[in-house]
KOLKE-879472 format. One line per 2 residues: their letters; for each residue x, y, z of N, C-alpha, C. Coordinates in steps of 0.1 Angstrom, whole numbers, plus 5000, padded with zeros to 4 digits. Layout:
<sites>
a) X/Y/Z/X/Y/Z/X/Y/Z ~ ...;
</sites>
This chain:
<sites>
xx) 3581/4785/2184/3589/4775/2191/3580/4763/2194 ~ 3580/4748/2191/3576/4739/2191/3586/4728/2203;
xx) 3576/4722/2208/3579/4712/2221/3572/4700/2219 ~ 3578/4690/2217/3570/4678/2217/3570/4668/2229;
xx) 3560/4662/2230/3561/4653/2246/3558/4641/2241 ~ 3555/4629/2248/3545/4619/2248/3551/4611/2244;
xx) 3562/4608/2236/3565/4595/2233/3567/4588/2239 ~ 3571/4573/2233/3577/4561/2240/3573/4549/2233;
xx) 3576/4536/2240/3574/4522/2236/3561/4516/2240 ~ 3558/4514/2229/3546/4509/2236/3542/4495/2227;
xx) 3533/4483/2233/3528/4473/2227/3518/4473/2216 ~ 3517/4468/2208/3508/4471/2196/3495/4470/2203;
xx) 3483/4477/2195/3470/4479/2206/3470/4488/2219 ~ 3483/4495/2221/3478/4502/2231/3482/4519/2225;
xx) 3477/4527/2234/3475/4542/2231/3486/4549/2237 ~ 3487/4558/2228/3497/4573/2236/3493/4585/2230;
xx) 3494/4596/2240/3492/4606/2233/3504/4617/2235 ~ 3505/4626/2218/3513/4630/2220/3513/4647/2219;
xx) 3519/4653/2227/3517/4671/2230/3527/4676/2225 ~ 3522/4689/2221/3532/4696/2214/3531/4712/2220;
xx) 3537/4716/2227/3537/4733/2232/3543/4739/2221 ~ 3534/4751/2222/3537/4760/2213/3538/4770/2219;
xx) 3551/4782/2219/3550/4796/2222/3558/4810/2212 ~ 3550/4820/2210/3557/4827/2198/3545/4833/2193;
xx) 3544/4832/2177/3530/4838/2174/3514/4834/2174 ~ 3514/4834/2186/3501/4825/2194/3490/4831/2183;
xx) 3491/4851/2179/3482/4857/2175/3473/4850/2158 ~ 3484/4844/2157/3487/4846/2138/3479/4834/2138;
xx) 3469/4830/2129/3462/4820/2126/3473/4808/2115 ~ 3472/4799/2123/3480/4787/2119/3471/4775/2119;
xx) 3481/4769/2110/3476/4753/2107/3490/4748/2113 ~ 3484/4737/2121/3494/4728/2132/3491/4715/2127;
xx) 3502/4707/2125/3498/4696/2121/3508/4686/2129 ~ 3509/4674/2124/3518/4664/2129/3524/4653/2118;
xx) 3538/4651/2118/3545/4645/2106/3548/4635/2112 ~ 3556/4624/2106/3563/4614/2111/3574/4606/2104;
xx) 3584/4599/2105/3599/4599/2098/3601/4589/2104 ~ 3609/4580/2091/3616/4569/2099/3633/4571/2091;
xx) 3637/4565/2091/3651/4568/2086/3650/4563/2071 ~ 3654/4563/2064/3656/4565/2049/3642/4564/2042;
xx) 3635/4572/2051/3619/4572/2044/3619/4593/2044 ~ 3614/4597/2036/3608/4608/2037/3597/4613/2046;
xx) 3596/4624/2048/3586/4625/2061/3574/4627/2058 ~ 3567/4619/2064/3550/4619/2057/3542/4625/2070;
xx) 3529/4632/2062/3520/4640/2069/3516/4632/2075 ~ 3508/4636/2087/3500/4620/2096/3485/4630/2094;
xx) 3485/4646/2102/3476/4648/2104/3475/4665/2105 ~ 3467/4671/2101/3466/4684/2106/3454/4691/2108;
xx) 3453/4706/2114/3444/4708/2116/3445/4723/2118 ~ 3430/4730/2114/3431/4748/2112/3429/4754/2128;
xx) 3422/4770/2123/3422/4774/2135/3407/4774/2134 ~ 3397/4767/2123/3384/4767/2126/3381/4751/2129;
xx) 3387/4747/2133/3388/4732/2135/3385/4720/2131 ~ 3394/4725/2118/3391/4714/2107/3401/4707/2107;
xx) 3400/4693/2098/3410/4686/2106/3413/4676/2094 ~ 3422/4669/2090/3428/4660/2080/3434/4651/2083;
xx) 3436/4639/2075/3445/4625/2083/3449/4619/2072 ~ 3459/4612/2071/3464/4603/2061/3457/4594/2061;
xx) 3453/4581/2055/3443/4573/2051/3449/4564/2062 ~ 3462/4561/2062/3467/4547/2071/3460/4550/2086;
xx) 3459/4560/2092/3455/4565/2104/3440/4568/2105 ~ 3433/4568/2098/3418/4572/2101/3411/4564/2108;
xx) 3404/4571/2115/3397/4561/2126/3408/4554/2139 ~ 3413/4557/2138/3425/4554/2150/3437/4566/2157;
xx) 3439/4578/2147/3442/4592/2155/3432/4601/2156 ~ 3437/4611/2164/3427/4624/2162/3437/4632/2171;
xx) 3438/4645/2162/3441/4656/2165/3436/4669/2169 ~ 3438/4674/2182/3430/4684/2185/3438/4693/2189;
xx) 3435/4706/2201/3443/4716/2201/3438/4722/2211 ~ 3442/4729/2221/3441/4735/2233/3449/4747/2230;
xx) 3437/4758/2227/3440/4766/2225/3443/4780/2242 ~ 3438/4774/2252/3445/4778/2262/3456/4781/2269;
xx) 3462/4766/2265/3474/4762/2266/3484/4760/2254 ~ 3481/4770/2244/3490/4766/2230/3494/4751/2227;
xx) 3484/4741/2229/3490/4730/2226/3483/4717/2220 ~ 3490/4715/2211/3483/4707/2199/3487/4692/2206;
xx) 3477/4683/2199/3477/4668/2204/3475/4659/2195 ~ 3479/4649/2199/3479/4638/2190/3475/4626/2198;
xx) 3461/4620/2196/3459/4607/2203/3459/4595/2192 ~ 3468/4590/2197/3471/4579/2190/3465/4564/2196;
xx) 3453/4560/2190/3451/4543/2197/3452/4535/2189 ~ 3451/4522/2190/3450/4507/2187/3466/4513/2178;
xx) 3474/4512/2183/3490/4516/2176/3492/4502/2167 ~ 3493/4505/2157/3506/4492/2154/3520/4492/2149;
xx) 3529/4482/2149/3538/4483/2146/3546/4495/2134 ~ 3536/4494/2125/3541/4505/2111/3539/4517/2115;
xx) 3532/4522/2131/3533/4532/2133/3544/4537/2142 ~ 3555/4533/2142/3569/4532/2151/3573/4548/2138;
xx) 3579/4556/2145/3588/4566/2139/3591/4578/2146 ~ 3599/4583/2140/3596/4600/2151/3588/4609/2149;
xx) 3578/4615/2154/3566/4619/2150/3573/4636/2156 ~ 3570/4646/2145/3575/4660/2147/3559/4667/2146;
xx) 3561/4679/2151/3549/4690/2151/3559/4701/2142 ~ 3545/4706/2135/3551/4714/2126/3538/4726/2125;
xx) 3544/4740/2122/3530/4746/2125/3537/4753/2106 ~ 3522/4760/2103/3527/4776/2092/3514/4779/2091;
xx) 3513/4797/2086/3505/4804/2087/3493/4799/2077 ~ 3483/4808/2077/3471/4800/2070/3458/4791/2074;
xx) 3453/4785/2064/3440/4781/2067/3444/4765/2058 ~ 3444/4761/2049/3442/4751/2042/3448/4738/2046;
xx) 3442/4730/2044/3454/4717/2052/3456/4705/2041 ~ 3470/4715/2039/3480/4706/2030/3487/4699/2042;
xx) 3489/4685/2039/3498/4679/2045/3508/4676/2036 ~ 3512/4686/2034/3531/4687/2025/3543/4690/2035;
xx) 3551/4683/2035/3559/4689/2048/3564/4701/2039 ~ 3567/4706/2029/3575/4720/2022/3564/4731/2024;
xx) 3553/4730/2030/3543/4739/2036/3542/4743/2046 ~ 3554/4736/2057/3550/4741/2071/3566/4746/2071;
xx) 3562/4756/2081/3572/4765/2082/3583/4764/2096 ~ 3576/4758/2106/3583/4754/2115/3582/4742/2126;
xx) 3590/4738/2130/3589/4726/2133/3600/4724/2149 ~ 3593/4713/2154/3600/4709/2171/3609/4695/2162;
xx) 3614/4693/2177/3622/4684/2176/3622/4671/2177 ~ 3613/4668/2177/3604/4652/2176/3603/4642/2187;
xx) 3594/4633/2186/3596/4628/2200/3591/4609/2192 ~ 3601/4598/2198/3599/4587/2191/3591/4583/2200;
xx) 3585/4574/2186/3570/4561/2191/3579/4549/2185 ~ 3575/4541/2197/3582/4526/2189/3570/4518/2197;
xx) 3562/4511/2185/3553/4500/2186/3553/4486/2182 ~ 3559/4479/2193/3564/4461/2190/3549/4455/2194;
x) 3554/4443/2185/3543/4433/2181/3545/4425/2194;
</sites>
């Protein structure tokens, strides 16, 4: 079971970060990543990451997200700075078992309920 937080509106150049609780198979070694959707777009990977803390990003985002994970508190994150407008969508958490970090959405096995970023110029 996936929980997403953090979103909202925000001005281009400024930061949000975004949380994702996780509770269920805490034990099972997972890759948790983070997607994002706009409406008649398909859902593209943004970023993910293992349970040895390796970590992947789509090219449009590098050097401007980072994804980490609190493993105390089951809960994956997403810091999002210097935002811009093309980064407006609904951004979902998506976890599935394993080590390799495909950012395919038909590889993750489950998913929250998303939480919108909207970034005006």
């Amino acid at each position: 079971h996936l929980v997403e937080s953090g979103g909202g509106s925000v001005q281009a150049g400024a930061s949000l970060r975004l949380s994702c609780a996780a509770s269920g198979s805490t034990g099972t070694e997972l890759v948790m990543g983070w997607f994002r959707q706009i409406p008649g777009r398909d859902r593209e990977g943004v970023a993910a990451i293992n349970s040895l803390g390796a970590t992947t990003y789509t090219e449009s985002v590098k050097g401007r997200f980072t994804i980490s994970q609190d493993y105390a508190k089951n809960t994956l994150y997403l810091q999002m700075d210097n935002l811009k407008p093309e980064d407006t969508a609904m951004y979902y958490c998506a976890a599935r078992t394993g080590r390799q970090l495909f950012l395919v959405r038909q590889a993750f096995n489950f998913w929250g309920q998303g939480t919108q970023v909207t970034v005006y110029s």
